[in-house]
Every structure is written in C-alpha cells, then in structure tokens.
N, C-alpha and C positions, 0 to 999 in steps of 0.2 A: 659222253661220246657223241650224242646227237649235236653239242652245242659246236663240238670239233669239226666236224662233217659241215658244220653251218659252216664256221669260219674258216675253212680249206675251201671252200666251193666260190665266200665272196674274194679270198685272196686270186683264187683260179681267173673268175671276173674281171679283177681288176687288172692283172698282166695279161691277160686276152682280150682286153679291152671293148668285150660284148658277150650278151650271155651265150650266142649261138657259136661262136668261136670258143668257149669254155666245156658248151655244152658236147660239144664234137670231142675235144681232145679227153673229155672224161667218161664217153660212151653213154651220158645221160640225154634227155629230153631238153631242149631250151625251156618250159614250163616250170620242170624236176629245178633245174639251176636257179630260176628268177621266183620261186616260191619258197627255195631254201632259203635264200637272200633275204627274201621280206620276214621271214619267218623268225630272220636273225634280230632284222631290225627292230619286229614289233618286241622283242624281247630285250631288245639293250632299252627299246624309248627312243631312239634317235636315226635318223635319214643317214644312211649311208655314203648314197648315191644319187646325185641327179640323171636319169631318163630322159631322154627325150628322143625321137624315131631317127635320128641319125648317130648319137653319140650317147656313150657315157661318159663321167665325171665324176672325181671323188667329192663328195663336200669337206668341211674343216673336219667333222666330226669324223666321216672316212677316213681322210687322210689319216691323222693318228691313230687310227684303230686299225688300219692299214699296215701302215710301220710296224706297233706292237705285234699284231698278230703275225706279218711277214717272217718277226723276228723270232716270235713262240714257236710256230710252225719249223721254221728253220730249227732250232735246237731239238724240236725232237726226231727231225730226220737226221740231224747229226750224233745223234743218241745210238738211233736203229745203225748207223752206218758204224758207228763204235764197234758194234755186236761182230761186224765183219773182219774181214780180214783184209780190206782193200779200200777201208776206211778214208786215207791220202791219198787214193786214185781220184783226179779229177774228171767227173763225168757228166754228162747234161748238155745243156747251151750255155753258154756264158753270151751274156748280150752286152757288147760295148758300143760308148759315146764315145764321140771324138772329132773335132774339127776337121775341116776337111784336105787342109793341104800337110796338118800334121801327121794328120790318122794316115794318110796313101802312104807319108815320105818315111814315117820312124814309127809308126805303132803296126804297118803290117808288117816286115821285117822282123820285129819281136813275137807278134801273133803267130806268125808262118813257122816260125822253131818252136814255137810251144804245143800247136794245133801236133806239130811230127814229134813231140816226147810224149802225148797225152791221144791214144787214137780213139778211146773213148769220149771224147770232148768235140762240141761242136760251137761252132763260133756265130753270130748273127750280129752284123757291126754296122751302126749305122754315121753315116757321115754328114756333118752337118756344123756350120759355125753358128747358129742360131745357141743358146743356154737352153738344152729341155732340161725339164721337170723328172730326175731318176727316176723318183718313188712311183710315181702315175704313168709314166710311160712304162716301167717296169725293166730300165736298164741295172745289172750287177755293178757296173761302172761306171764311169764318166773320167773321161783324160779332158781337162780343162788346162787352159793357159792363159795368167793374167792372174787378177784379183779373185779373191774367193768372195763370194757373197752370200753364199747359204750356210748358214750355222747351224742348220739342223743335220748334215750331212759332215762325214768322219775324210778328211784330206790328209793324204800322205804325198808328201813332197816325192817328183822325181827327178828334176831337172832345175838349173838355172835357167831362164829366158833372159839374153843379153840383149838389148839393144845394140846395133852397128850403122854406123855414118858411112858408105862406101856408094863408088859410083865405079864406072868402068876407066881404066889406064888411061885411053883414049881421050877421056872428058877433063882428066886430070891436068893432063900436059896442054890440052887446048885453055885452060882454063884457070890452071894453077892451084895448089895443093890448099886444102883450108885447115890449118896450121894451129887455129885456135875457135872455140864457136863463133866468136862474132865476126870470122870470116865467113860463114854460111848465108849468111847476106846480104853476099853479093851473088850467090851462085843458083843458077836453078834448082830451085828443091821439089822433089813429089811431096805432096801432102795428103794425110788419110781425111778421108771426106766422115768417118763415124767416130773422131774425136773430136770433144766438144770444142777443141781451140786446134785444129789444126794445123794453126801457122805457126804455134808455139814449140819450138823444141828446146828441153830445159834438162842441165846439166849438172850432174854435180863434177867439180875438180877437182885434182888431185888433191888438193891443198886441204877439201873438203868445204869450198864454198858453192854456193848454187848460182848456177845462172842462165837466163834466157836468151835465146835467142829470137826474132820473126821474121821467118820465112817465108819465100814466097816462090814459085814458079809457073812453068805453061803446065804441066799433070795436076790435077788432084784425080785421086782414084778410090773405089771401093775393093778393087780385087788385087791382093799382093803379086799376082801370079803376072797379071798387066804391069805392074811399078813393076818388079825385077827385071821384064822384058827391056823395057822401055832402057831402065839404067844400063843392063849388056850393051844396047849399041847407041849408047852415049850421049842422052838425051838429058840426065840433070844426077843428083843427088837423092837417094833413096835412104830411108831408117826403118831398119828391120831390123827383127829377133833374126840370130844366127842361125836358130833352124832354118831358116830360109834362104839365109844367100853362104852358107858356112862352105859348100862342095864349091861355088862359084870363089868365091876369095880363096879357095886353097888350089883350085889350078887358075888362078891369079886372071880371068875373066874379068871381076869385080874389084878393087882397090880399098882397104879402108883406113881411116881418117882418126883424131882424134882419139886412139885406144885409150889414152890415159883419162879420158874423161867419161863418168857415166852416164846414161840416161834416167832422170827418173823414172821412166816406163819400164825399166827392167822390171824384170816380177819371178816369177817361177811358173813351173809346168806340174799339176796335181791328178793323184789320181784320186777320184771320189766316191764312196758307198757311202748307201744308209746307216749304217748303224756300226758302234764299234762290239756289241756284242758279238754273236753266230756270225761267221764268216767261211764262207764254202770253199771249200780247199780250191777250188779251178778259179776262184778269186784271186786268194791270199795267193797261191802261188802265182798269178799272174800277174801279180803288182809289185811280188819281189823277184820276177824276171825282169820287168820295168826297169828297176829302181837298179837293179845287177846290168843291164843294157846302156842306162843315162846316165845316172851321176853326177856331182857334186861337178863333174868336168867333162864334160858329155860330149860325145865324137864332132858334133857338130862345131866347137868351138878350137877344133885344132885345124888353125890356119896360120 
C-alpha cells in the first residue's frame, strides 16, 4: 500500500506539474510529496524526474512509468466506481487540446452540450496550434488535425479534413474561373508560409492521376484567419480545409473551384488519448459525442 501512495503522489506531480501545486491539492507538505517521490525512485533504481528551480520534467524512464501507472491507477478508481451506482456518471475535469480556430469554431459547440448533459463535469480546454506533449502536460485529450505522428498514443478518427480551392465571386468574374489545376497559374494564390514547399499545390484527379501545380502570388501567410480575410474581398486564391471557409461558401461569400479534384493534403481530424486500456467515461463519452457531431460527412462540408 505504501508503494501505491508513492506512485498516486508522483502521478499527482506529474499533472500538477510541481510538487507545491500537488502538494496543495492533496493537503500534504511540498517536503511530504518530494520525499515520497524520491522514496519511489531510490526503490525502482531509476530518475524519475529532472528538477531544476523552475520546472519539472519527465525523463524516458518517467515517462513510461508515467503512462503505466496513470493507467494502473486509473483502473482501480474505475473498480471503486463499479461498487457505485453512478459508475457512467461523468465526473472530474476533463482537460482538452485543440487547435485554435478548430477548438473556438466546432469543439466548443459540442463541449457546451456536453458540459449541460453532465453537471458534475468540469471542462479546462486549452487552445493552441503548437503539437503538445498529452502524457506530460497531462491532457485527457487532444483533437488534432493532419497527420498523426505519435504512435504511442490511441487515435480515433472523427472527421474528414477536405482541402478547398475557392476565392471570393468578385475575383472570379474579374479574373476567370480556374477550370482545371494548371489554371492556378496564372492566378493570385495565398500560400502557407509552414509547408515545406509552399508553392506546391498537388492533386489528384478524377481519373486518379496526380498532379502539380506552382503557385504563386502577392499573400504568403502564417495565420488562416488573415488568408480567408484577404480571399472575402477579393484579393487571390486561398486552399483550406472546409472547416474553415465551409459557412463562407454556403452563403456563397467565397466560391469554389475544382471539386472534382483532390488535394493530397486532405487528411483527417482525430481525437487522441494515452492508452486504449482505462478509459474515464467523461472521455469515452466525449469522443462519442464528437464522432456523433462530425462524421464521415460533417456539417461543415455541406455547401
């Protein structure tokens, strides 16, 4: 039991990401918390945690003794919760990730009905298009869009992410419709300034052959919210995922082009946890609110 108490105090650490913020929310001593910790360590043989007067840090050896234990611990409060009779009530914080113009525009919408079915649940969501770290920050979640790149973490699909060719009416008629890719061209294009080949925009067609086009115009941008501006009053050619301009092209603000041809940037929209073991119902049920919200054909793509 003493070794349980170790490993519940450095889990507590690590999502409170200092001993004095552990130490607070568990009514112990900063001393009590960072001697149980050491206590843990001299007994497994192995560094935890790197120290230092500003920060903590997992090491390699943390991190997966992290995970496992997060995940041990988890099943046995899933156990004691069995005993009850309110077992499937979602209760706690649920802490989510989330980009920042996805999380404002489609994940608080679904948050904000969930938060009113569940009053025992409390939400702390943080916004951010930077990749953090789940496990070490100590988010429940993460809504990511694009490529997945951690294989240590469990992805459940909830959306398509479309690519779209569109500009505003205005630009169209001044400028003429671009009919096939390698009219693009000729035509002002914005281009993203944090893709490695931003001039590139590459297709596949209907036919299911690939092809590029090189673009070029007066935007390059890092902030989507600036290109969609710019496109509304008629400034060039914008390519975005439809969550972003889908309300814009459906009260026909924005115009678009080439539906019959894909982008290879299409990708998908995921929601991501640690582990496919223990899963806490204010999770699981909020990722199949998600997945019940978006879809295989998800609102944003009806234009």
């Amino acid at each position: 039991m003493e070794h349980l108490n170790e490993i519940a105090l450095f889990v507590q650490v690590v999502e409170c990401g200092s001993f004095s913020v552990a130490a607070e929310r568990l009514d112990l001593s900063r001393s009590a918390v960072s001697k149980a910790v050491s206590r843990l360590e001299q007994r497994l043989g192995a560094r935890l945690l790197h120290r230092t007067t500003r920060r903590l840090s997992l090491t390699d050896a943390g991190r997966s003794f992290y995970q496992r234990s997060r995940l041990a611990l988890g099943g046995l409060e899933e156990a004691v919760r069995e005993l009850g009779s309110q077992q499937d009530e979602p209760r706690g914080t649920l802490r989510i990730s989330a980009p920042v113009y996805f999380g404002v525009h489609h994940v608080t919408p679904v948050l904000t009905e969930f938060l009113a079915r569940h009053p025992a649940l409390a939400a702390d969501v943080q916004l951010d298009d930077r990749r953090v770290d789940i496990v070490a920050d100590g988010f429940d979640l993460a809504v990511r869009v694009g490529e997945l790149h951690d294989s240590t973490l469990v992805g459940r699909r909830l959306a398509p992410c479309r690519q779209v060719i569109c500009a505003s009416p205005d630009y169209w008629r001044r400028r003429g419709l671009a009919m096939r890719p390698e009219d693009l061209a000729a035509h002002d294009c914005f281009t993203y300034s944090y893709l490695s080949s931003p001039g590139s925009w590459s297709f596949v067609g209907p036919d299911g052959r690939r092809s590029t086009v090189h673009v070029s115009g007066r935007l390059r941008f890092n902030n989507t919210e600036m290109a969609r501006y710019a496109a509304l009053q008629g400034l060039g050619v914008i390519q975005l995922p439809t969550f972003y301009v889908g309300e814009d092209l459906r009260a026909q603000r924005l115009q678009a082009v080439l539906q019959d041809y894909r982008s290879v940037q299409d990708a998908a929209i995921h929601a991501l946890y640690p582990t496919r073991g223990y899963l806490p119902p204010k999770v699981r049920l909020f990722i199949d609110l998600l997945v019940e919200r978006f879809g295989p054909q998800p609102y944003w793509d009806e234009f």
